[in-house]
DSSP file (Angstrom, degrees, kcal/mol; ACC not computed):
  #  RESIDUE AA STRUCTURE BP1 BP2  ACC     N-H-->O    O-->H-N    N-H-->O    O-->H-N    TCO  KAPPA ALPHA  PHI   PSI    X-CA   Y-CA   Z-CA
    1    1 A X              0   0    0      0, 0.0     6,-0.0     0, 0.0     9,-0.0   0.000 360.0 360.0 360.0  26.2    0.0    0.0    0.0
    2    2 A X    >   -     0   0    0      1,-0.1     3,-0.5     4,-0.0    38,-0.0   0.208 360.0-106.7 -44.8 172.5    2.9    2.3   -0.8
    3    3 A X  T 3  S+     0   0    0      1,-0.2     4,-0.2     3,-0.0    -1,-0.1   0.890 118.8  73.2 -68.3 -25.8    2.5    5.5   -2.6
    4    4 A X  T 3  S+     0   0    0      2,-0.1    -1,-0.2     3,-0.0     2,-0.0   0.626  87.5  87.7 -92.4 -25.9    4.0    3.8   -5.5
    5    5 A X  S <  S-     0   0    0     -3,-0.5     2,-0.9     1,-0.1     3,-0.1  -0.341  89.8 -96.8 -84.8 171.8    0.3    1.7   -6.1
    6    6 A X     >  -     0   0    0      1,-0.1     4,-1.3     2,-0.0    -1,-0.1  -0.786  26.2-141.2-109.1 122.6   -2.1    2.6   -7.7
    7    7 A X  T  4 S+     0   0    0     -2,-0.9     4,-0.5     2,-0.3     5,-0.2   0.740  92.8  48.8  -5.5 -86.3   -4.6    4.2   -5.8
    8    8 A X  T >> S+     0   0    0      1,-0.2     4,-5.5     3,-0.2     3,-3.7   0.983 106.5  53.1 -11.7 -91.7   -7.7    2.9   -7.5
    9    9 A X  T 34 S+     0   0    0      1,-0.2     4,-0.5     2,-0.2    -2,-0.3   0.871 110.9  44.7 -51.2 -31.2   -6.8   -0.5   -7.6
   10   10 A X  T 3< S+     0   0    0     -4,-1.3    -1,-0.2     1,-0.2    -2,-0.2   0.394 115.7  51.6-110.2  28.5   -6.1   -0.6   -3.5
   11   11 A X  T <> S+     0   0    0     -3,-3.7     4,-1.5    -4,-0.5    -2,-0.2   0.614 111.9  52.6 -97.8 -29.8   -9.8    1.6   -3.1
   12   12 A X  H  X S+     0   0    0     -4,-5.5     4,-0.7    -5,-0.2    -2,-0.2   0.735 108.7  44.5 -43.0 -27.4  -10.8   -1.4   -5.3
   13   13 A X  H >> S+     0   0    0     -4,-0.5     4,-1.5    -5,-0.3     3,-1.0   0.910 115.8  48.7-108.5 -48.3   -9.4   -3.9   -2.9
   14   14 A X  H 3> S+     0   0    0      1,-0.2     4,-1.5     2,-0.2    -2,-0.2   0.741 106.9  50.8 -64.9 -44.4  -10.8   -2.3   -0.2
   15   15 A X  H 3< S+     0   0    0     -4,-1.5    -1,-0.2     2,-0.2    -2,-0.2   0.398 104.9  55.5   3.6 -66.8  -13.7   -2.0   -1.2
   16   16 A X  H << S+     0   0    0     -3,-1.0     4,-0.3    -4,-0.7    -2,-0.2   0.618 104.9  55.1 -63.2 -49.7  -14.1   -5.3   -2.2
   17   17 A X  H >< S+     0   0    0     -4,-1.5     3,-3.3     2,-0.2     7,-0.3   0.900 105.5  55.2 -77.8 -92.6  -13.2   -6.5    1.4
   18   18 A X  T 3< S+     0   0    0     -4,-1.5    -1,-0.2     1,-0.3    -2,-0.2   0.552  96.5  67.1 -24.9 -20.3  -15.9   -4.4    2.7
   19   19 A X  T 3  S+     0   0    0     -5,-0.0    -1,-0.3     4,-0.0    -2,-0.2   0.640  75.1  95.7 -43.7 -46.5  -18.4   -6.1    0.4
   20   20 A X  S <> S-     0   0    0     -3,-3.3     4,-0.8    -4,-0.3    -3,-0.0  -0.233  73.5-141.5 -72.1 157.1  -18.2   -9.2    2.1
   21   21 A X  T  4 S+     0   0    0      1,-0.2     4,-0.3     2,-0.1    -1,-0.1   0.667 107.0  46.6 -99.4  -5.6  -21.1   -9.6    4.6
   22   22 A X  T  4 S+     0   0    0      2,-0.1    -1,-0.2     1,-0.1     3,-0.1   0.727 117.0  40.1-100.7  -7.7  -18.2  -11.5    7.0
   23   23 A X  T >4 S+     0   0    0     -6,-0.2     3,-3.2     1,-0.1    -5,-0.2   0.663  99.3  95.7 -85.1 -38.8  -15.3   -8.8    6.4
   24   24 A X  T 3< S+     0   0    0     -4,-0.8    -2,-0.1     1,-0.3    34,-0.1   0.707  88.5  33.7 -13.2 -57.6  -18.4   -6.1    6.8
   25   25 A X  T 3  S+     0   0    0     -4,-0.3     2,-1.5    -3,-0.1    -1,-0.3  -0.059  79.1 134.6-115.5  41.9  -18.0   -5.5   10.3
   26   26 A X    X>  -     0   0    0     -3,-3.2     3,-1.8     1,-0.2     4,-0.9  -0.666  40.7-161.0-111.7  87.2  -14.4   -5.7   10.7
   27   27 A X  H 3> S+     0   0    0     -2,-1.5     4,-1.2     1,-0.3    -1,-0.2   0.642  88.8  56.4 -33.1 -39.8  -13.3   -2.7   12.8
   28   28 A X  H 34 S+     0   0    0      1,-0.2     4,-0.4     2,-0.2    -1,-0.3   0.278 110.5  48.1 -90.9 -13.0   -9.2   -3.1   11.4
   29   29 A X  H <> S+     0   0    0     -3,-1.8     4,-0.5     2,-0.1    -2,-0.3   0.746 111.2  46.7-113.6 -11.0  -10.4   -2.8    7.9
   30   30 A X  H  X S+     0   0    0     -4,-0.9     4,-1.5     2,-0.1     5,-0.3   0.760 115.8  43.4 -29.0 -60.9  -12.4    0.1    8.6
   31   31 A X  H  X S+     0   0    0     -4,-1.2     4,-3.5     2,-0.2     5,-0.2   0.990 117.2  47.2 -77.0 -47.0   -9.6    1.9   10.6
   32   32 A X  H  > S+     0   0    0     -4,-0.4     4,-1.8     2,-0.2     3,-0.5   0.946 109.9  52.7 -61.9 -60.6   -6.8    0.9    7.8
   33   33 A X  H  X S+     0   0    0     -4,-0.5     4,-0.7     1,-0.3     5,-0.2   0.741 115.6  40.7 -14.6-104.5   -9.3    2.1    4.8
   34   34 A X  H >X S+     0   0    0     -4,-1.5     4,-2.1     2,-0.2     3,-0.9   0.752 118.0  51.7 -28.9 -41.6   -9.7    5.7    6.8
   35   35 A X  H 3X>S+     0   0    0     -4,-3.5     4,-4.4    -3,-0.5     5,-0.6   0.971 109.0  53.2 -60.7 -69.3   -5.5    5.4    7.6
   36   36 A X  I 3<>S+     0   0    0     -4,-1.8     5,-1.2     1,-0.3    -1,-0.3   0.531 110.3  39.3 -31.5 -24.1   -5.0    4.9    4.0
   37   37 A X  I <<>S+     0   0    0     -3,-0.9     6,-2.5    -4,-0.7     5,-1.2   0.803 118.2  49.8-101.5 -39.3   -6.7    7.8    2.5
   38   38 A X  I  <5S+     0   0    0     -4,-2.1    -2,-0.2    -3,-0.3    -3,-0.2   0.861 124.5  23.1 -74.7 -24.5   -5.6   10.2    5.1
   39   39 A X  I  <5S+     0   0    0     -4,-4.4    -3,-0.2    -5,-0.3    -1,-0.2   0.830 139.8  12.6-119.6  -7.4   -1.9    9.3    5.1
   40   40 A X  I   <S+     0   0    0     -5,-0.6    -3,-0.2    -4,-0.1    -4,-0.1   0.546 126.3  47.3-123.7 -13.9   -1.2    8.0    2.1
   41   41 A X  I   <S-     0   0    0     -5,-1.2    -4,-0.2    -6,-0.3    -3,-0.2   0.703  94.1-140.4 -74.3 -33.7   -4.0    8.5   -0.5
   42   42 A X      < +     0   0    0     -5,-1.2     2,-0.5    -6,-0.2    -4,-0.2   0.927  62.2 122.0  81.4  23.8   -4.0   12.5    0.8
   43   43 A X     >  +     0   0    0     -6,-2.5     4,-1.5     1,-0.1    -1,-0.2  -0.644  33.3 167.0-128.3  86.9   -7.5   12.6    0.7
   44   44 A X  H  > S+     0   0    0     -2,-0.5     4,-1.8     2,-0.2     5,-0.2   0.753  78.0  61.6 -80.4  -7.4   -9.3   13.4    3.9
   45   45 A X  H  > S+     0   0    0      2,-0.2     4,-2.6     3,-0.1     5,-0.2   0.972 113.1  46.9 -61.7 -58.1  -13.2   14.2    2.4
   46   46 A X  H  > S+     0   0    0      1,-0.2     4,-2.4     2,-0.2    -2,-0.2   0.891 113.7  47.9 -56.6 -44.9  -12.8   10.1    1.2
   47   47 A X  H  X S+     0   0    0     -4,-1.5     4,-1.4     1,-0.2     5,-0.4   0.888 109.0  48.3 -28.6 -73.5  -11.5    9.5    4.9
   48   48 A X  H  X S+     0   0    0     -4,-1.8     4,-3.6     1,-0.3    -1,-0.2   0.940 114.3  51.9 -72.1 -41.2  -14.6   11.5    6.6
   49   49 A X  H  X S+     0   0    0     -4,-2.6     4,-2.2    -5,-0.2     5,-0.3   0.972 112.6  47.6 -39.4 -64.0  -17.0    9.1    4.0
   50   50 A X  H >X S+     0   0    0     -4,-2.4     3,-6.6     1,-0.2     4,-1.6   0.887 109.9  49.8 -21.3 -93.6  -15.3    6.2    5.3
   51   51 A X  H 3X S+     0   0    0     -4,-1.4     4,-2.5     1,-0.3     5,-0.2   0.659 110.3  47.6 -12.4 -57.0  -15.6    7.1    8.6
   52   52 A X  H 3X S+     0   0    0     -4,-3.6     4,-2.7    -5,-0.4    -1,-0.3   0.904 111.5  48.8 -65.8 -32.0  -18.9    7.7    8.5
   53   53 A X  H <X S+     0   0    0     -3,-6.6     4,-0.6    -4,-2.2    -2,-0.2   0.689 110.5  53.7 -73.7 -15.9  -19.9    4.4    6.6
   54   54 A X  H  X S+     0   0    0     -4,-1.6     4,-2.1    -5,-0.3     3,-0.5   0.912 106.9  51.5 -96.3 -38.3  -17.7    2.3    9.1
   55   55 A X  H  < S+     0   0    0     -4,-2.5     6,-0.2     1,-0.2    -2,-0.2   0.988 107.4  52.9 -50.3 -66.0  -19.6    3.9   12.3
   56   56 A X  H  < S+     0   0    0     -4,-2.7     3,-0.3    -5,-0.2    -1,-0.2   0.743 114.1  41.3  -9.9 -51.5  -22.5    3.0   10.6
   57   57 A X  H  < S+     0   0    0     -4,-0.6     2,-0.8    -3,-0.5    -2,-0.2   0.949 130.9  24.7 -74.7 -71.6  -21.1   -1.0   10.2
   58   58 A X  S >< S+     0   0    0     -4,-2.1     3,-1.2     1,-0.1    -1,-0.3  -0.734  74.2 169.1-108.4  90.2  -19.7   -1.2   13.4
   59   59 A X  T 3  S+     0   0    0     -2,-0.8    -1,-0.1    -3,-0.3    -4,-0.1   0.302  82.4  47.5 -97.9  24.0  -21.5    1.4   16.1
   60   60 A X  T 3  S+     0   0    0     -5,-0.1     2,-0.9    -3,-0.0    -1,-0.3   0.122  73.6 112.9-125.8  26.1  -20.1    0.0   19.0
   61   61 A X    <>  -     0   0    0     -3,-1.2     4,-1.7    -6,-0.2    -3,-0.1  -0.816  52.3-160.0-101.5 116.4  -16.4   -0.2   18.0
   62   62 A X  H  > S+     0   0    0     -2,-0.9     4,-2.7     1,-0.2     5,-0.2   0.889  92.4  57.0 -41.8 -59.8  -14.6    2.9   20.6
   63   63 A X  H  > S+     0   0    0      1,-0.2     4,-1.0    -3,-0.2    -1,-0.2   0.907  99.7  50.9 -58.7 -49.4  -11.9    3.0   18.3
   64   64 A X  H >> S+     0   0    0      2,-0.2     4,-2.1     1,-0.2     3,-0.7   0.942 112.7  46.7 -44.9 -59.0  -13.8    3.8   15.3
   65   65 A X  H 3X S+     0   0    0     -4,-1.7     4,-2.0     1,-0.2     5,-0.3   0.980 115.3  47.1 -49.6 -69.1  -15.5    6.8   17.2
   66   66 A X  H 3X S+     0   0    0     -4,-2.7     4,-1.6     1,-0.2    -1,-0.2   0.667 104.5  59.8 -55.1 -11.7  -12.0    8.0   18.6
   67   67 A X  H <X>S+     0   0    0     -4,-1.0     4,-2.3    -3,-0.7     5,-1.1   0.896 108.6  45.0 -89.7 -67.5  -10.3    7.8   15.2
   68   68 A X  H  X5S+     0   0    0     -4,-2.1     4,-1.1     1,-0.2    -2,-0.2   0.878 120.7  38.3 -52.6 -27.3  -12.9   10.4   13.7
   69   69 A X  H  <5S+     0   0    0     -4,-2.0    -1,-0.2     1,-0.1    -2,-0.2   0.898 132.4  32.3 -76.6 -33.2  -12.5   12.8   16.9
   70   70 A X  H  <5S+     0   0    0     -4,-1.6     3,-0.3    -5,-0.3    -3,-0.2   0.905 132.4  26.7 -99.8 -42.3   -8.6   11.9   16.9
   71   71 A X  H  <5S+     0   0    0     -4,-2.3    -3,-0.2     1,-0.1    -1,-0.1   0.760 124.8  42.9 -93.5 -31.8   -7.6   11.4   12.9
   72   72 A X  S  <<S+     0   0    0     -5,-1.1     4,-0.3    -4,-1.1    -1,-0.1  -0.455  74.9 115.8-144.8  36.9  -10.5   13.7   11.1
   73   73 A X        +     0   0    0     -3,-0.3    -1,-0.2    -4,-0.2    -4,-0.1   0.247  69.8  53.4-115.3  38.5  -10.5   16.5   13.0
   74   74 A X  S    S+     0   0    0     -3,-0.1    -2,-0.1     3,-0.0    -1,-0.1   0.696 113.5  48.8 -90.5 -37.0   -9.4   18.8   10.7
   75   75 A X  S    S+     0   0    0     -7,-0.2     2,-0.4    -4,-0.1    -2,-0.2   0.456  98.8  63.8 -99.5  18.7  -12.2   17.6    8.6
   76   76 A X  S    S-     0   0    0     -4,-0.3     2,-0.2    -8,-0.1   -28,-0.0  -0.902  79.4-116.9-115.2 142.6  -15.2   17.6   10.6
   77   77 A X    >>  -     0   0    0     -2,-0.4     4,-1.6     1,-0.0     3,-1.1  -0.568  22.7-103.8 -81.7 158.4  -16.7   20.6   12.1
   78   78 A X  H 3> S+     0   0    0      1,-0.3     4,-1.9     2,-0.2     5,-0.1   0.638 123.9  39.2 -61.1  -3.8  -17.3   21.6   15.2
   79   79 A X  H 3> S+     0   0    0      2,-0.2     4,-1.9     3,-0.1    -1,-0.3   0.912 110.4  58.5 -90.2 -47.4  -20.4   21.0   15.4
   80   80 A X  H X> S+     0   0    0     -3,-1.1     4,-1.4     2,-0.2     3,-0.6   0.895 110.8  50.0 -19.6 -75.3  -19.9   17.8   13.4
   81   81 A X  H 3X S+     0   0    0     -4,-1.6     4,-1.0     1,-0.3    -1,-0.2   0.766 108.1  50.0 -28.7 -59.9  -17.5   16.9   16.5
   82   82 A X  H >X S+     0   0    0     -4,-1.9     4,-3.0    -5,-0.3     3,-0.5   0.915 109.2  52.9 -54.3 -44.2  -20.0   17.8   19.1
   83   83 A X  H <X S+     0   0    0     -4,-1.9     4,-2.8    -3,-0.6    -2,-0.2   0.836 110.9  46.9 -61.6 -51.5  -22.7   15.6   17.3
   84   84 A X  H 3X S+     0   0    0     -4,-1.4     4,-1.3     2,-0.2    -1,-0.3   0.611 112.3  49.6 -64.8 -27.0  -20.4   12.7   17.3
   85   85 A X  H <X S+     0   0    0     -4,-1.0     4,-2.6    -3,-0.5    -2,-0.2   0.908 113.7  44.8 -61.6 -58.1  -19.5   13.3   21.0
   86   86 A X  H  X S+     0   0    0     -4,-3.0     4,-1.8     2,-0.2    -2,-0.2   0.854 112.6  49.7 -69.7 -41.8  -23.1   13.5   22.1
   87   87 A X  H  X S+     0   0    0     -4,-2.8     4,-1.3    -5,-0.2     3,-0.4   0.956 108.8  54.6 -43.6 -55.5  -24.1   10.2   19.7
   88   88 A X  H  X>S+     0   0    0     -4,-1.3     4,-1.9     1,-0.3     5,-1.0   0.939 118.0  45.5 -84.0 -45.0  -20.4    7.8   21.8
   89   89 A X  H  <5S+     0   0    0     -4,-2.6    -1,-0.3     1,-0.3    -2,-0.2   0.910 102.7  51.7 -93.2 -10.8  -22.6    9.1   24.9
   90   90 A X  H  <5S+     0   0    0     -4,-1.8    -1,-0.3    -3,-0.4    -2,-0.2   0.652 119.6  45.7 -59.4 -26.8  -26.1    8.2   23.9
   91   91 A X  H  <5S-     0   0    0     -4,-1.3    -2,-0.2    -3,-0.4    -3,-0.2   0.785 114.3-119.0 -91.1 -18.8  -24.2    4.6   23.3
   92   92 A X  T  <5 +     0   0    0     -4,-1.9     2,-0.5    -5,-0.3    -3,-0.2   0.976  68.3 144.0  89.6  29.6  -22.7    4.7   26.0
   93   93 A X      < -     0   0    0     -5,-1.0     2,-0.4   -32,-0.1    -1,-0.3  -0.931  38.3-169.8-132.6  90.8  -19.2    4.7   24.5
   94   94 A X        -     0   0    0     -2,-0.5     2,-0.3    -3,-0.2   -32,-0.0  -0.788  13.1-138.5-117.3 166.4  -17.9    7.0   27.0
   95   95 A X        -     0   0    0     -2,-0.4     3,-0.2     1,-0.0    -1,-0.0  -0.630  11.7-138.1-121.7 139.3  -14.1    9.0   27.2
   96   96 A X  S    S+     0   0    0     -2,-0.3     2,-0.2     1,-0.2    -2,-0.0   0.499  88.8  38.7 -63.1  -2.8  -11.9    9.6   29.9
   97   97 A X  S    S-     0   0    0      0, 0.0    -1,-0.2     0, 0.0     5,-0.2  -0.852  96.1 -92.8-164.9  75.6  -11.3   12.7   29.0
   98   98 A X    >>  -     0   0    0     -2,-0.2     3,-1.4    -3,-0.2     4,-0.5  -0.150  36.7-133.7 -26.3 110.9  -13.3   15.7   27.6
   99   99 A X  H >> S+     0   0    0      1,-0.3     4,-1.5     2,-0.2     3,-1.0   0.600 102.0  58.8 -70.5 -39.5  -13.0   15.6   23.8
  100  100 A X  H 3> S+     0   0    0      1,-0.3     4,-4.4     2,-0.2     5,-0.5   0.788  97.2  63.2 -79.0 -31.1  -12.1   19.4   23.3
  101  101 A X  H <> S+     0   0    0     -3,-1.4     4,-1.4     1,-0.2    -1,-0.3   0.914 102.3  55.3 -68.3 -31.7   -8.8   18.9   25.8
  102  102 A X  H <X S+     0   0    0     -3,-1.0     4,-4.4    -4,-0.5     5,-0.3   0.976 109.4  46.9 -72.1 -38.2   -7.5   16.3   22.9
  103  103 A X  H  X S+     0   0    0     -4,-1.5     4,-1.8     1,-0.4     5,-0.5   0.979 116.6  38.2 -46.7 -63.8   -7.9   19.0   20.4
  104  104 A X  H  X S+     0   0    0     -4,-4.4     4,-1.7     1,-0.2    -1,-0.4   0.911 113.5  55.5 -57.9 -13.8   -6.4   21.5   22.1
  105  105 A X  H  < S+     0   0    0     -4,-1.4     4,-0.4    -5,-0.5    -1,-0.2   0.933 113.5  41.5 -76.8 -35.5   -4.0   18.9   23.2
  106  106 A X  H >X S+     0   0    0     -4,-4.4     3,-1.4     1,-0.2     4,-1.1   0.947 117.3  55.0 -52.8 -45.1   -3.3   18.0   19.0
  107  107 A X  H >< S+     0   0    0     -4,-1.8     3,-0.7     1,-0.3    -2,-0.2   0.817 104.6  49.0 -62.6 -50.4   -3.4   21.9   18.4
  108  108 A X  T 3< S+     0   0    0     -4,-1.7    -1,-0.3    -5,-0.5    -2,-0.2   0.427 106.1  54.6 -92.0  -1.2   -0.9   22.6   20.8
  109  109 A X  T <4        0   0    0     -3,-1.4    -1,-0.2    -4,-0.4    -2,-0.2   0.525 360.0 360.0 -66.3 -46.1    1.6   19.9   19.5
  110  110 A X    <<        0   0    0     -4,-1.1    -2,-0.2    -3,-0.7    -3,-0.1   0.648 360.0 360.0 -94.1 360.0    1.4   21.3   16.3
């Protein structure tokens, strides 16, 4: 999954995987899929799609949630942010942590 492949073909492959109704809910193809467009496709709008289609798939997976707040907040708005905050505590997917202190915490890193 280097830069060096072609793009296409491994959103094809992915794709593909995600197809299957036993790969379907498979939290580690979800999260690579979203890694893969943000760090090596360069495309975080496909990322936020993902993201959204894989909560959808899997709505109890912690990691999945924290990957949008943690990976895709550059591309979500705040409000977007909040929404998603307020959803992980209606499930009952709850944070150690007050979401807005990782931001600032990313913010302040960079």
């Amino acid at each position: 999954m280097s830069r060096g492949g072609s793009q296409h073909r491994i959103r094809g492959l992915f794709e593909r995987a995600l197809g299957n109704e036993k790969l379907r809910n498979s939290v580690i193809l979800w999260r690579c899929y979203i890694t893969y467009e943000i760090n090596v496709a360069g495309n975080p709008s496909a990322a936020r799609r993902i993201f959204f289609r894989a909560i959808h798939e899997c709505p109890r997976s912690k990691k999945l949630w924290l990957d949008g707040f943690l990976k895709l907040h550059t591309v979500l708005t705040a409000k977007e942010l909040s929404d998603l905050q307020e959803v992980m505590r209606d499930k009952e997917l709850n944070l150690r942590t007050d979401i807005y202190e990782i931001l600032l915490q990313d913010e302040i890193q960079l």
